[in-house]
C-alpha positions as CSV (number, residue, x, y, z in Angstrom):
1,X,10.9,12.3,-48.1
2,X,13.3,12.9,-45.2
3,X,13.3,11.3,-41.9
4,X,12.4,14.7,-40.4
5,X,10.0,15.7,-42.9
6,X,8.4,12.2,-42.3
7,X,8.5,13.2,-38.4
8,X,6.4,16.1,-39.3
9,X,4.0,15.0,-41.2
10,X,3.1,12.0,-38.8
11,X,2.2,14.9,-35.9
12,X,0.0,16.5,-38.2
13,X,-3.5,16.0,-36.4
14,X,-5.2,17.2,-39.6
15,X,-4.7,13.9,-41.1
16,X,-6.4,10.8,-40.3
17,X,-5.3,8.5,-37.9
18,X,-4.3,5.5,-40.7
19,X,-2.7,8.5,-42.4
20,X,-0.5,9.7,-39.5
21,X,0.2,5.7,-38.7
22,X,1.8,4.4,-42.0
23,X,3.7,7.5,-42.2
24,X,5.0,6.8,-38.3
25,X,5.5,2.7,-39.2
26,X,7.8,4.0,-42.7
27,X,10.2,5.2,-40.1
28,X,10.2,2.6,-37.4
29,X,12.9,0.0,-37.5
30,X,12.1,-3.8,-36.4
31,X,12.7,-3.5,-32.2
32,X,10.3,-0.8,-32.1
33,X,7.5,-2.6,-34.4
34,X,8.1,-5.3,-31.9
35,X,7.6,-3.3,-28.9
36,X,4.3,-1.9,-30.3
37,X,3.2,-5.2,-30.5
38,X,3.9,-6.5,-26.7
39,X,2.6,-5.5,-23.4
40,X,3.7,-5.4,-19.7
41,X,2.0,-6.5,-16.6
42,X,4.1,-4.4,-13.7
43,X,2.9,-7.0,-11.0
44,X,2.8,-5.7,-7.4
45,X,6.3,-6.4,-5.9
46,X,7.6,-3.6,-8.5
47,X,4.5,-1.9,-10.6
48,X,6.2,1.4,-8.4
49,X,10.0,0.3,-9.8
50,X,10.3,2.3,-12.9
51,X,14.0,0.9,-13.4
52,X,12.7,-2.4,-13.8
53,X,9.5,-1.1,-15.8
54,X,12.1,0.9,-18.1
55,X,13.9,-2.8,-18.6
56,X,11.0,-4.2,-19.8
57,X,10.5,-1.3,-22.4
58,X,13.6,-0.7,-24.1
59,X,12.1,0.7,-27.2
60,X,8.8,1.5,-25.8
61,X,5.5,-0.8,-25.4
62,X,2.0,-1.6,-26.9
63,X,-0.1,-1.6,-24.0
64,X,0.7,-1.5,-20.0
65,X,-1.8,-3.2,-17.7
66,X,-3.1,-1.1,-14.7
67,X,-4.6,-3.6,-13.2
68,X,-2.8,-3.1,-10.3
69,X,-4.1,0.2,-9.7
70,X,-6.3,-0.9,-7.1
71,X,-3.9,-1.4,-4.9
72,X,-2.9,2.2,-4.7
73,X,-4.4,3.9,-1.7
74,X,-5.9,7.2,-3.2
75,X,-6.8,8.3,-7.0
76,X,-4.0,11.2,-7.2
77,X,-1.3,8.5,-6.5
78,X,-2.7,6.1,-9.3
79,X,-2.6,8.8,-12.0
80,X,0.6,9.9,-11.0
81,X,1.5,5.8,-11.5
82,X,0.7,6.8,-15.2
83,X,2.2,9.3,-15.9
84,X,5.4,8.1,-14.4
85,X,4.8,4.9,-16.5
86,X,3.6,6.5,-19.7
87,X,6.7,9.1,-19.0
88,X,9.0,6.0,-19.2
89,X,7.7,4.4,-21.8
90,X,7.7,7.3,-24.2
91,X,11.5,8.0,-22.9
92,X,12.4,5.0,-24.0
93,X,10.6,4.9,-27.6
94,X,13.1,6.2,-30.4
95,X,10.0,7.9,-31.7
96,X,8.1,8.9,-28.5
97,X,5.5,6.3,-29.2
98,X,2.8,6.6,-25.7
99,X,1.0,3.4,-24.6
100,X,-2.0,2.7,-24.9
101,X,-3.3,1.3,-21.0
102,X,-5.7,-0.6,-20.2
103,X,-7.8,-1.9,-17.4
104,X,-11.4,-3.8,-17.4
105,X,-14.9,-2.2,-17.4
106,X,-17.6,-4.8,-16.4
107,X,-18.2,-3.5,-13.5
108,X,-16.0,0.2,-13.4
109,X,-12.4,1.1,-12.4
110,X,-10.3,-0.6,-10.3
111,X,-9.0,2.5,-8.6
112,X,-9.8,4.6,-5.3
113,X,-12.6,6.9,-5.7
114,X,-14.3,5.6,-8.5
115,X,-18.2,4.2,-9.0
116,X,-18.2,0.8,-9.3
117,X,-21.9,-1.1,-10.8
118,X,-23.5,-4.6,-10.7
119,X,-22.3,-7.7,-12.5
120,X,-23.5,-8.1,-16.2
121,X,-25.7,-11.2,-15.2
122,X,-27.3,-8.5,-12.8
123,X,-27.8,-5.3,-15.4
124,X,-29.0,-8.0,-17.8
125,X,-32.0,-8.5,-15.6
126,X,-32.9,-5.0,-15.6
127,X,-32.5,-5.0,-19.7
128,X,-32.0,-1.0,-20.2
129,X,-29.8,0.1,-22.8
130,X,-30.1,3.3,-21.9
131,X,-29.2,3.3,-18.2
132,X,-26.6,1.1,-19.7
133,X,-25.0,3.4,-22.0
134,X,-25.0,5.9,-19.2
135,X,-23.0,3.3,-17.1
136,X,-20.4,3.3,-19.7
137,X,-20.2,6.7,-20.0
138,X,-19.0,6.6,-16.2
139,X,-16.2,4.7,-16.9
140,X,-15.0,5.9,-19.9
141,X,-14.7,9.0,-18.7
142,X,-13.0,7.7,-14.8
143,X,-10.9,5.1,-16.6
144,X,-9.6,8.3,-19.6
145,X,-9.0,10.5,-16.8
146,X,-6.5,8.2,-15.3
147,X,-4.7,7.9,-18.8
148,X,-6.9,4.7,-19.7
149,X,-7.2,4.2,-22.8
150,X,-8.6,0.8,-23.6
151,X,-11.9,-0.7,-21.5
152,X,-11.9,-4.4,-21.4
153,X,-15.5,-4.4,-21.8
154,X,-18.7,-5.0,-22.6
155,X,-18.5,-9.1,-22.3
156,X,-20.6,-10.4,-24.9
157,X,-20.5,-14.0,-23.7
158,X,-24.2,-15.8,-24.3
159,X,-24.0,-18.2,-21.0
160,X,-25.8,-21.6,-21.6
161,X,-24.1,-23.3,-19.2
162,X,-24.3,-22.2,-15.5
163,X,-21.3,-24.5,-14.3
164,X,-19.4,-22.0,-15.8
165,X,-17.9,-20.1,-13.4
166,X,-17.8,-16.6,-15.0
167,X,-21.4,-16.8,-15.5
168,X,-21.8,-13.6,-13.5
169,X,-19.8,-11.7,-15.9
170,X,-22.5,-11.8,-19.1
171,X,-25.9,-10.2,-19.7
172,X,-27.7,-14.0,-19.8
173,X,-28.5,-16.4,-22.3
174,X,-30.3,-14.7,-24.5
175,X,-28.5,-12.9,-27.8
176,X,-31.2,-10.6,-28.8
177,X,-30.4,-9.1,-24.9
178,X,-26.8,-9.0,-24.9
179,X,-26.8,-7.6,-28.7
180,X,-29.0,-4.6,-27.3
181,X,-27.2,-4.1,-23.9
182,X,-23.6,-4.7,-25.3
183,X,-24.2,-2.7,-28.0
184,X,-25.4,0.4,-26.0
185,X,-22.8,0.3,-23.5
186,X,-19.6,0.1,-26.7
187,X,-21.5,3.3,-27.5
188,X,-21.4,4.9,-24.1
189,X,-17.7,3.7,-24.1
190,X,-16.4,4.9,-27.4
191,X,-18.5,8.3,-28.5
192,X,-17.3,10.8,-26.1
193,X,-14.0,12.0,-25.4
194,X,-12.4,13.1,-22.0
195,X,-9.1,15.5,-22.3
196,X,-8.3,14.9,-25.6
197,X,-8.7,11.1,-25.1
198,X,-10.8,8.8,-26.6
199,X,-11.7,5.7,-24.8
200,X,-12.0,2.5,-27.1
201,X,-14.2,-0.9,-26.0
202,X,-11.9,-4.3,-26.3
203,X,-15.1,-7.1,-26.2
204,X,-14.9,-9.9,-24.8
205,X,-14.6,-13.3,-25.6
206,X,-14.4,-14.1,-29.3
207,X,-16.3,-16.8,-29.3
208,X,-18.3,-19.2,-27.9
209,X,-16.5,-19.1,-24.2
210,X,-18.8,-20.2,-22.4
211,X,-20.2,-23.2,-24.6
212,X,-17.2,-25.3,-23.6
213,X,-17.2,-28.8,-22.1
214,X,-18.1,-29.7,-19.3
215,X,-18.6,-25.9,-18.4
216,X,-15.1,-25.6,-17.9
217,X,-13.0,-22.8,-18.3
218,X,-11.2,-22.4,-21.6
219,X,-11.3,-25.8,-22.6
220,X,-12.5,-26.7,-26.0
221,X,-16.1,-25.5,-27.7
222,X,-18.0,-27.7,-30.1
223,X,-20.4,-25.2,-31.6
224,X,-21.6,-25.8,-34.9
225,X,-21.4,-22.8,-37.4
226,X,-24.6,-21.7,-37.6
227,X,-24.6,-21.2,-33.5
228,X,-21.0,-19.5,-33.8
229,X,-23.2,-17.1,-36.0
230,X,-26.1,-16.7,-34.8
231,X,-25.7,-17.1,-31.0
232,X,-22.7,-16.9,-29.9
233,X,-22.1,-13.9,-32.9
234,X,-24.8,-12.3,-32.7
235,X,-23.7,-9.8,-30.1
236,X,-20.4,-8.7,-31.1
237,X,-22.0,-8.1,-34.7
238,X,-24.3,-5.8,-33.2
239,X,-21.2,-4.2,-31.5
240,X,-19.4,-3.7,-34.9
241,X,-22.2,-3.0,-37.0
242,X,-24.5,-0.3,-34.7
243,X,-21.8,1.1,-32.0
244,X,-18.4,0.7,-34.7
245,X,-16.5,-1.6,-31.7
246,X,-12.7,-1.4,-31.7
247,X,-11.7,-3.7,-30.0
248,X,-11.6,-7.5,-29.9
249,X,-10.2,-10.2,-27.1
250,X,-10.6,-13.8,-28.4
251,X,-11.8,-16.4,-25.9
252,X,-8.8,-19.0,-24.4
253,X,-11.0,-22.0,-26.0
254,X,-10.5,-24.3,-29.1
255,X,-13.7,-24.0,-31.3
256,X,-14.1,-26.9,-33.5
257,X,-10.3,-27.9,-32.8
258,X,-9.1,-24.9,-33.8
259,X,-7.3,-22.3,-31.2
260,X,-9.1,-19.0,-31.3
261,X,-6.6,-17.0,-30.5
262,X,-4.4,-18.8,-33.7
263,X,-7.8,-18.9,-35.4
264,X,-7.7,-17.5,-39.3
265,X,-11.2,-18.6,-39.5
266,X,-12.3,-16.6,-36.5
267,X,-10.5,-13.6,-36.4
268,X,-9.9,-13.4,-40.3
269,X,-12.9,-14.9,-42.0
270,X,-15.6,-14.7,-39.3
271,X,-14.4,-11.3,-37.6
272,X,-13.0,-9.2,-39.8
273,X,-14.2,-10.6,-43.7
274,X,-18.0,-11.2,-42.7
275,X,-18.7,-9.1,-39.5
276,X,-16.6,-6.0,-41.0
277,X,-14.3,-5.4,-37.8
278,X,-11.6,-3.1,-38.4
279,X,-9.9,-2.7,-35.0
280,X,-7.5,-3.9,-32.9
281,X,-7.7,-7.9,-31.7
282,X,-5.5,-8.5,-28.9
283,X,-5.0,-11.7,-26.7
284,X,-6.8,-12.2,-23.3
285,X,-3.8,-13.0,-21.0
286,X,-1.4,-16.1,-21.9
287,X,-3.9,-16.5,-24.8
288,X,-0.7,-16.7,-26.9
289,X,1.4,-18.8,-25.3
290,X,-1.5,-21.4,-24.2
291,X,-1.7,-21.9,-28.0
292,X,1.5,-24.1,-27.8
293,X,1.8,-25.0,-23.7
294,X,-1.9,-26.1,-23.1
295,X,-3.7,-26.3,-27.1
296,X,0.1,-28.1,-28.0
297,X,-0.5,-26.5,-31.4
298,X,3.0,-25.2,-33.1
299,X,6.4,-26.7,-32.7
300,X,7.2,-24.2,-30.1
301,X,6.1,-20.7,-28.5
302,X,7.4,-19.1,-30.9
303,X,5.6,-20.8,-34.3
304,X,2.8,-20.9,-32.4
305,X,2.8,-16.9,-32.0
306,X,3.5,-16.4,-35.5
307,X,0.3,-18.6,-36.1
308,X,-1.7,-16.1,-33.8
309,X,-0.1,-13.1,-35.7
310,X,-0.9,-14.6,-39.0
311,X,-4.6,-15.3,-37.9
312,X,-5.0,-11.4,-36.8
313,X,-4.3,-11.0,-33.6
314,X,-2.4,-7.4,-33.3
315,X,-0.8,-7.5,-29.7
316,X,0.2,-10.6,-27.3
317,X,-1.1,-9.3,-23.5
318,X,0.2,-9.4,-20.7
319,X,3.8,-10.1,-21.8
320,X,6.3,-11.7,-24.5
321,X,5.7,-15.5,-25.1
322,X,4.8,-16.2,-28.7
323,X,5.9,-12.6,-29.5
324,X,9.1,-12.3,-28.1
325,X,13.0,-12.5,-29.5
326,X,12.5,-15.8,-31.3
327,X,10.2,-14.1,-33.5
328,X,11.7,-10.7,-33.9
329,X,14.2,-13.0,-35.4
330,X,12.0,-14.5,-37.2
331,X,11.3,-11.2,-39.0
332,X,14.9,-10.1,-38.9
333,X,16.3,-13.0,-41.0
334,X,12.9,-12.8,-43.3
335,X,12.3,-16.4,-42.1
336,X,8.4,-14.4,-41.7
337,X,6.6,-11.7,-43.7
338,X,8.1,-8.1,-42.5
339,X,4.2,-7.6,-44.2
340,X,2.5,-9.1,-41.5
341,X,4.1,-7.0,-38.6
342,X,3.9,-4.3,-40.6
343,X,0.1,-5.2,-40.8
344,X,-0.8,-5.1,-36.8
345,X,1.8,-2.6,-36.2
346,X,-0.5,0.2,-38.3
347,X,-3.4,-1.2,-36.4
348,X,-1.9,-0.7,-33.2
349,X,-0.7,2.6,-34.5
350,X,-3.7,4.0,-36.0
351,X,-5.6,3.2,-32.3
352,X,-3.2,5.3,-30.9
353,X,-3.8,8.2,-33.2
354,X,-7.2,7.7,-33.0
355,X,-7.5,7.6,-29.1
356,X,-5.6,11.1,-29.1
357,X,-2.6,9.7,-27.4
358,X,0.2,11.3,-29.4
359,X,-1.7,14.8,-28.1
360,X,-2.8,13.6,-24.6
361,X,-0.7,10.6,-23.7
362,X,-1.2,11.5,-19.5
363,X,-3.7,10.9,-16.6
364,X,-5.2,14.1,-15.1
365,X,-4.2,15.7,-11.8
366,X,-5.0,17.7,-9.0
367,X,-8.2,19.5,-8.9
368,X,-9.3,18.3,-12.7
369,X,-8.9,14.9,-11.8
370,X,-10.6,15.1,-8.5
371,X,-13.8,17.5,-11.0
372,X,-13.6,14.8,-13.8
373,X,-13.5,11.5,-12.1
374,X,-15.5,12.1,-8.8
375,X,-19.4,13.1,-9.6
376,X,-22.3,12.8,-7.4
377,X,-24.8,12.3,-10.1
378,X,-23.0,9.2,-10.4
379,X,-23.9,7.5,-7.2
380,X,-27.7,7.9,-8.7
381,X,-26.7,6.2,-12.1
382,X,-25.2,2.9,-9.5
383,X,-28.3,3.0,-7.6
384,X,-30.5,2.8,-10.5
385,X,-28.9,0.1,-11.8
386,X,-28.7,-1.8,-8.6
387,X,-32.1,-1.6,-7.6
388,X,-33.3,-3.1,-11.4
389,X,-30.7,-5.6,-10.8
390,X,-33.2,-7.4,-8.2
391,X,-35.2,-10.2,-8.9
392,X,-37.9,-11.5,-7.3
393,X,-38.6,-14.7,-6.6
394,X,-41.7,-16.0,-6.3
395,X,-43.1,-17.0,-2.7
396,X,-44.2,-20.2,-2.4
397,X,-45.6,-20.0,1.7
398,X,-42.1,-20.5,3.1
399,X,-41.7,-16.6,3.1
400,X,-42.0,-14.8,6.1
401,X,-40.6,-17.5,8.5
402,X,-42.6,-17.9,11.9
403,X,-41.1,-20.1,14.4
404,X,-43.8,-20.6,17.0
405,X,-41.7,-22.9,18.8
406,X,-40.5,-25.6,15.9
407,X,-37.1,-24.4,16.0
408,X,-36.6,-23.4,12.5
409,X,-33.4,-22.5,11.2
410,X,-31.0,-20.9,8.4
411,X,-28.2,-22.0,6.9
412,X,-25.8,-20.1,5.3
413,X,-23.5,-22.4,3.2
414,X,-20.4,-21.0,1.1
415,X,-17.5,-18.1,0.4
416,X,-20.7,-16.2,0.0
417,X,-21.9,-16.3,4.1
418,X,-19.2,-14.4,5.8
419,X,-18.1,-11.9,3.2
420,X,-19.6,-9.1,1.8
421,X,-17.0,-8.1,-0.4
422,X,-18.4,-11.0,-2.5
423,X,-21.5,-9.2,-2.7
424,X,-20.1,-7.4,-5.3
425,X,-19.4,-8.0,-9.0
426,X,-16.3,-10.4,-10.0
427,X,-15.1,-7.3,-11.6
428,X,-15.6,-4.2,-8.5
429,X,-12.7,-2.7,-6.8
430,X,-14.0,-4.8,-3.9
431,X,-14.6,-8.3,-5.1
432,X,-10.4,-7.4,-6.8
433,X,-8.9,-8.0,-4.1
434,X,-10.1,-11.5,-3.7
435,X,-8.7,-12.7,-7.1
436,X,-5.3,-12.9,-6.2
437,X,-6.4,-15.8,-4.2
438,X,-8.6,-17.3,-6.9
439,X,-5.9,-16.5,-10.1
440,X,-3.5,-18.5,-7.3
441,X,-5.8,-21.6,-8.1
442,X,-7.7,-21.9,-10.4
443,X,-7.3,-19.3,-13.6
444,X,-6.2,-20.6,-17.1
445,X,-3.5,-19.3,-19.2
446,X,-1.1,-18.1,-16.7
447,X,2.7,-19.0,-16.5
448,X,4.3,-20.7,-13.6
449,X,6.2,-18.0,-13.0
450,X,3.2,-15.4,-13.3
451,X,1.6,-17.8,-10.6
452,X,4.5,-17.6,-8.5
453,X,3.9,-14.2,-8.5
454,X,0.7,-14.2,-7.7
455,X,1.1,-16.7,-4.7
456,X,3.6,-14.4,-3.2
457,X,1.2,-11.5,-3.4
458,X,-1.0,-13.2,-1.4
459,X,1.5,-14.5,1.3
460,X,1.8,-10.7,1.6
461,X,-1.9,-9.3,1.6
């Protein structure tokens, strides 16, 4: 077959997705399988600089982080951010390969205009699959109608441990209730489609994240391998095996000494031998190059990305570490299997496909955006779910207070006192803004220089 008889039969939508891929990866050379298998993060000071972005994609890219959307000041503006992104990207890919974009979707979109809902510690308490598939419904369809393609949701982290910090992020510590609720709202992400896009769930973290010492974050997990199954597992099975989940983010931890994210036993074994996933894994951020920096597994970056690539995990987010030139290389002198890039490369492909990318590869505009993404039936569905997010405590006679004189008073002790924005979920538009700040001090995984960044974004803000 020709190289432009191959071209045509690849944009045949009649055949399947896996079909379309492994006729697109026959006619891909080694730069673009790389690219497909790499992300960018356009951080604030240039996510509007499409020279720069255009650097960073020289034969296209994987995925493109929008989490920086919520910085832009009106919807129409962050969809146009899109599609001058996705515009680029697909300039720059030999073969016109779109992006796939992604953003989370705990809590909704991080973009003007759109609904945001409680925490997953609050939904928990109200346990209704239901109102929760309806919830994801919401954002699939806001998140696809800005060109999103990939929700970073539904956490599926059982939280034992409530010196954990992220606690606020899961449905509780029970697995029968996060099986239930996680696996209603994958369905409400991934069974409907909004302009020729399909919406895919990534789930979040693989495994055992919040079983780690001390209750720290990402630090090392001894669970035993019936708990690893049976209560840490027990939601994202129910994910795979009743709502056909996507997509997979492995947890920054060590489990029984092992990296996750470098994990053959997890990802291969557990995830996709045993619990029948068949989608795309891809790291949480500087999951791949914490492998060698922080875990010190791997002679350097680059082994230690091959080791994450041999385990299964299909693309390194938010930018090149472990997957960079030294393993291209790698590849290129046959040093590594061409077989296992060729392995996540029709996985990343075959998402693609199967999101309707190649078709519909940008965000809405105008009059259907405004129609698709702004619904007042919505407001009801975040009201519903915030008023069965209260609990009730019980009163024990302090409740109401009466002074009569004594001189009784209140205190109001933490971040929590003077800020409303905190009122909201970790993951809202609102509470957003704040983790610039936090990231600055205190998150795991991220490079000096992503840091750096980060610090200067706040100097600014």
């Amino acid at each position: 077959m020709s190289r432009k008889e191959n071209h045509l039969q690849y944009q045949d939508t009649g055949k399947t997705p896996e079909e379309r891929a492994r006729l697109l990866l026959a006619d891909l050379s080694l730069e673009e399988k790389m690219a497909q298998v790499n992300c960018i993060f356009p951080f604030w000071e240039f996510y509007d600089d499409m020279d720069r972005i255009s650097e960073g994609t020289p034969y296209g890219i994987g995925e493109v982080s929008t989490l920086e959307m919520r910085r832009i000041k009106t919807l129409e503006e962050a969809a146009a951010w899109q599609r001058d992104v996705q515009k680029t990207v697909m300039e720059n890919s030999p073969h016109r390969i779109p992006a796939i974009f992604h953003m989370e979707g705990l809590c909704g979109a991080f973009i003007q205009d759109t609904t945001s809902f409680p925490a997953g510690i609050g939904r928990g308490a109200g346990f209704d699959p239901e109102l929760e598939e309806r919830i994801a419904q919401v954002v699939s369809r806001q998140e696809a109608a800005c060109g999103i393609t990939h929700v970073l949701a539904p956490v599926l982290d059982i939280s034992r441990d409530s010196r954990m910090g992220r606690q606020g992020e899961t449905y509780g510590e029970d697995p029968a209730l996060a099986s239930a609720m996680g696996a209603a709202y994958t369905r409400g992400i991934q069974q409907g489609e909004t302009a020729g896009r399909r919406t895919e769930s990534v789930a979040k973290h693989f495994l055992s994240f919040h079983n780690s010492q001390g209750g720290i974050h990402g630090t090392h997990s001894d669970t035993p391998a019936r708990l690893l199954q049976e209560i840490y597992g027990k939601p994202f099975q129910a994910a795979i095996v009743e709502s056909g989940l996507k997509g997979i983010m492995p947890s920054y931890n060590s489990i029984n000494g092992e990296p996750a994210s470098a994990s053959g036993t997890l990802l291969g074994g557990l995830l996709r031998e045993e619990m029948g996933f068949d989608g795309l894994c891809v790291s949480d951020y500087g999951a791949v190059g914490n492998v060698h920096h922080v875990q010190h597994v791997g002679e350097d970056v680059t082994q230690a990305g091959l080791m994450c690539m041999e385990a299964g995990m299909d693309i390194e987010m938010p930018g090149s570490a472990g997957y960079g030139d030294g393993l291209r290389a790698m590849f290129e002198s046959r040093e590594a299997d061409m077989a296992l890039l060729d392995a996540a490369v029709l996985r990343v492909l075959t998402a693609k496909f199967r999101m309707g990318l190649f078709e519909h590869p940008f965000a809405l505009a105008g009059e259907e955006l405004q129609n698709t993404v702004r619904r007042e039936e919505e407001r009801a569905v975040s009201l519903q779910s915030a008023r069965q997010s209260l609990v009730l405590l019980k009163n024990n006679g302090v409740l109401p207070l009466q002074d009569k004189g004594k001189g009784k008073k209140i205190a109001l002790i933490g971040p929590h006192a003077d800020c409303a924005r905190k009122f909201f979920g970790g993951y809202t538009h609102l509470c957003m803004m704040e983790s610039t700040y936090a990231a600055a001090n205190s998150i795991a995984a991220l490079s000096c220089g992503a840091r750096n960044r980060i610090v200067r974004a706040c100097w600014k803000n």
